[in-house]
N, C-alpha and C positions, 0 to 999 in steps of 0.2 A: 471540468466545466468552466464558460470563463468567467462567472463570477463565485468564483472559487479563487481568491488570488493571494487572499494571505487573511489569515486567522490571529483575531485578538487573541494572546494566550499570558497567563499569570504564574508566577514560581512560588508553590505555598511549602508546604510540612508535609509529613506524615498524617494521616489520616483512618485508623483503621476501622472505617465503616461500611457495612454490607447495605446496596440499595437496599433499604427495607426493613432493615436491622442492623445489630453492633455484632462485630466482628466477635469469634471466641477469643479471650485474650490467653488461650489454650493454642491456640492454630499461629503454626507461625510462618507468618506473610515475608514474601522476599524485599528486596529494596534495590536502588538504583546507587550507583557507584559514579557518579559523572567523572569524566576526563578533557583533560584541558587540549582544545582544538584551535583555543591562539584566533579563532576567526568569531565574526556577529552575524555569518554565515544564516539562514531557516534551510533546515537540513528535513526535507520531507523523501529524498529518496536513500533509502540506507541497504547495506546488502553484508550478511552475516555471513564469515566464509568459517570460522572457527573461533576460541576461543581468544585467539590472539590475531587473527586478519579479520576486517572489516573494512569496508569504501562506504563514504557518504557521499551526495552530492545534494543541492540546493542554490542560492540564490549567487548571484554574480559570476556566472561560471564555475561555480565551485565544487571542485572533487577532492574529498580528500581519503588518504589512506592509511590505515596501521596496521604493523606487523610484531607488535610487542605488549599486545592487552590494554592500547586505547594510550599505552603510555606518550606516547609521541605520534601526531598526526603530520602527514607531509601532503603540502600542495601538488596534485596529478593531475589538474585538468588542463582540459585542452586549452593549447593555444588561440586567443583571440577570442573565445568565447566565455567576455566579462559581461554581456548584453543579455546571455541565455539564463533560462530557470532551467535548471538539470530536475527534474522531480521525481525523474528513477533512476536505480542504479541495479544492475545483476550483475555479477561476480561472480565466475567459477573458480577462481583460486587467487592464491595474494597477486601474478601476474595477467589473468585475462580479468575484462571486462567491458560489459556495455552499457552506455549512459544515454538516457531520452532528457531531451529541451520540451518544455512545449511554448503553446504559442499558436498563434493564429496563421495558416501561409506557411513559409518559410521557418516561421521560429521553431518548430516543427521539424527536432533532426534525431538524429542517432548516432553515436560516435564508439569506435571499439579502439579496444587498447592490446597489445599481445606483452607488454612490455612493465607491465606496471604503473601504466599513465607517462613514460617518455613520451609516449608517440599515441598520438590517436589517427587513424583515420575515419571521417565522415562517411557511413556509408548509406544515409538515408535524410535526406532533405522532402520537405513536404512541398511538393507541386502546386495544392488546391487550395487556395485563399478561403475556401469554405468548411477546411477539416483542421483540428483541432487536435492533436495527438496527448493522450493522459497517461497511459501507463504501459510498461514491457512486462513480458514474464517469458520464461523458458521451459519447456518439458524435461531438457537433458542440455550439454553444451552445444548444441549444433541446433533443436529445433525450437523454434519460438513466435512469439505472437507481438506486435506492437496493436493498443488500439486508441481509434479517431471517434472524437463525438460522433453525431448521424451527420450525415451527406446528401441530401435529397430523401432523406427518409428511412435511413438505412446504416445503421452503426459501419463504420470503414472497420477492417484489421487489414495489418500486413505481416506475411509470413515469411521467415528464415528459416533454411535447412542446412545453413552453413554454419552456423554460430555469431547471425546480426554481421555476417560479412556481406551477402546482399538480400534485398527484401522483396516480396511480390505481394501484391493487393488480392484478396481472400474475393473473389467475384461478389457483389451485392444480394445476386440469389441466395444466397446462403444463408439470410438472417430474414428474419422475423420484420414488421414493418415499428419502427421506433413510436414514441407517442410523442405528440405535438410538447417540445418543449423538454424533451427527455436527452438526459446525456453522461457522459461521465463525472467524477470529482478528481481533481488531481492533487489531491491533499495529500497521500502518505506511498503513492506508489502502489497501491494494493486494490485496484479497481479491478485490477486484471490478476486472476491467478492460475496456477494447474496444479493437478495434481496427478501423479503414475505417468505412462508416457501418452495420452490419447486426450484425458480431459483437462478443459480449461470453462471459466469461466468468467462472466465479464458484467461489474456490477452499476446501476444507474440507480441515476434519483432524475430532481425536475420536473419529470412529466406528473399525471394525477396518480399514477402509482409509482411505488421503489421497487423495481425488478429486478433477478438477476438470468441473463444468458445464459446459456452452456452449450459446449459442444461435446462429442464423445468420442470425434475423431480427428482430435488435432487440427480443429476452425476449418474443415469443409465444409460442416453442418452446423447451423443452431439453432437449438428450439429458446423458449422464453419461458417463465415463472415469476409470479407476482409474490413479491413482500409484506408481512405487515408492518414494517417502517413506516415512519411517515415519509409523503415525497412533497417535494415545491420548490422553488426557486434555489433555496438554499439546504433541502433536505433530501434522503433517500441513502442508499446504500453506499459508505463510503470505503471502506475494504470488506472481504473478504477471505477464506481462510480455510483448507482442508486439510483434515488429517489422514484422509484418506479419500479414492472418489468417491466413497459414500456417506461420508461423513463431516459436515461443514460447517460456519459461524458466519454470520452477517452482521455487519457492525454499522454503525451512522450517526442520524441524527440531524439535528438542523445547526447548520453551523452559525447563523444569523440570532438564535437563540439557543447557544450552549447548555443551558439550565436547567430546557425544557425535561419533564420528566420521561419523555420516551413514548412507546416502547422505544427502544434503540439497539435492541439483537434479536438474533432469528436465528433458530437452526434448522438443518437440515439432514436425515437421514436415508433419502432418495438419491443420491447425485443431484443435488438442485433442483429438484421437479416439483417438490412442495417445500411450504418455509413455517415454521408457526413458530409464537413468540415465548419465552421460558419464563418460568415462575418468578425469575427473578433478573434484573438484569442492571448494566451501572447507570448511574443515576447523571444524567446529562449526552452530554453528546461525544461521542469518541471517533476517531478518525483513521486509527491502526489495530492491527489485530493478527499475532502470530500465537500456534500449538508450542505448547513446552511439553513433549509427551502427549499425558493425558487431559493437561491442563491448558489452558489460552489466557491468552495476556490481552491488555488492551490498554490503550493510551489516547490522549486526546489533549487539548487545551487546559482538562480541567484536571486533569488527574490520570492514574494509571490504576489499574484492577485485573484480578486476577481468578476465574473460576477453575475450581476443583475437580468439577464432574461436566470437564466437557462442555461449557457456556449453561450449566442451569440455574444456576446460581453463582452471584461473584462478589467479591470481598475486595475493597480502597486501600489501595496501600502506600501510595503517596500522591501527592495535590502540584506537583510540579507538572510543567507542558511539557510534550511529546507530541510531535504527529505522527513519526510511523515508529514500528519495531519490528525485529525481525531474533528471530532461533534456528539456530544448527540443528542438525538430527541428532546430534549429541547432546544440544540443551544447551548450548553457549548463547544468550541471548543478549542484543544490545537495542537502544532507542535513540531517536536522534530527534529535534526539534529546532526550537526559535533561539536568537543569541547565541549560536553556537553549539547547543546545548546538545551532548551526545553521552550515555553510559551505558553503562554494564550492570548487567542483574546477579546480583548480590544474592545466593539461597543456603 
């Protein structure tokens, strides 16, 4: 969204408190390992390949990468793109990758790498002074989704079946009509996500509700579902998160009022088709949201927190900023934020 452009964020302590109540000082909460990335970089798009490879990318053209557990970051991004906000990144292994700019027009591109980041080439520049590109996501290496705010009324996606080598516009029939004022966030990368090989889904705020999209067959089709997040200018659904297609987290909040008390999660046990809000949930406004297993993380400005059973309850485990984070299927889980700020979860 584009007033979505960059997030006050604060570096505190540890904290271990449950919205709602005090953590058990029985239960023990994981922590954040930061590593030194040498840049002042806001790193909102990050991609988890394993315990020791990871790619960030963020502000001033910035991609970076490591192959040795965060120990050493190396500059990969493209050439000539110091003007661009990179706000996603997907990685299928320590050598491919694909990176989105956004931006209004033109700032609005795509770039892959075969190589590690020697080489990238451009393979999607945005045409339409009036789309707005937020977030990428992939089903598997070859097929993927990039999406555009609305367009005359009408959320944009573009489709790959090569692996982001080249991309085709999802026809406008296909979606649902947008609400007056409704769009994506481009805060952590995670507006857009899938899960198995068929479903994806695609999350907004802005308009009078926070809804999230879905499709069931790989963005031919999509129906729509209302959140009870709150939505407005600066509120509604900022990632999302499945552990399965039937099983899901909604995350947000208002970023203009961090503090506010919420709701600010929703889950889902339909494939996205209904959302209702859980007994418990983190206390402010959060911006990222990745499964550890059974468990979900979540980070924001204000802090990070972690539910046990699936988002019904969740427990503060540290007060430092994060906008996105991301876990392996093995549980290698890293976060990556403002100043540079990028770590590893400590269990």
């Amino acid at each position: 969204m584009r007033v979505v452009r960059a997030l006050l964020v604060l570096f505190g302590a540890v904290l271990p408190l449950v919205a709602g109540g005090v953590a058990s000082a029985a239960q023990r909460l994981p922590s954040w390992q930061l590593t030194p990335t040498g840049t002042t970089a806001q790193f909102r798009g990050l991609s988890a390949v394993s315990g020791r490879v990871a790619w960030v990318s963020g502000t001033g053209g910035t991609v970076l990468r490591t192959t040795d557990a965060g120990r050493t970051w190396t500059p990969v991004g493209p050439s000539g793109a110091g003007t661009l906000e990179f706000r996603d990144i997907e990685a299928f292994d320590a050598d491919h990758a694909v990176v989105l700019s956004i931006g209004p027009g033109t700032d609005s591109r795509i770039y892959r790498t075969d190589d590690a980041g020697r080489h990238w080439r451009e393979t999607f520049r945005n045409p339409d002074p009036a789309a707005f590109y937020d977030c990428v996501a992939f089903f598997d290496p070859r097929r993927g989704l990039a999406m555009s705010d609305p367009v005359d009324g009408k959320f944009r996606v573009q489709a790959t079946a090569d692996g982001g080598r080249t991309w085709r516009q999802v026809p406008e029939a296909a979606f649902p009509p947008a609400l007056p004022g409704e769009a994506g966030f481009a805060a952590s990368g995670q507006c857009l996500t899938t899960s198995g090989p068929f479903d994806a889904w695609l999350a907004t705020g802005g308009g009078a509700t926070a809804r999230v999209l879905h499709t069931g067959d790989a963005g031919r089709h999509w129906t729509v579902a209302a959140t009870p997040l709150p939505s407005s200018a600066s509120a509604g659904v900022f990632a999302l998160a499945f552990r399965t297609p039937w099983q899901g987290v909604a995350i947000g909040g208002d970023f203009a009022d961090p503090t506010a008390p919420g709701p600010a999660v929703a889950l889902s046990g339909d494939r996205g088709r209904t959302w209702r809000t859980p007994p418990q949930y983190p206390a402010g406004y959060r911006s990222g949201l990745a499964w550890l297993g059974g468990s979900v993380l979540a980070v924001g400005p204000g802090g990070s927190d972690v539910s046990r059973d699936g988002g019904r309850h969740w427990s503060s485990f540290d007060t430092g900023s994060f906008d996105t984070v991301d876990c392996t299927p093995l549980g290698s889980c890293w976060a990556g934020g403002t100043a540079g700020r990028v770590a590893r979860l400590a269990r």
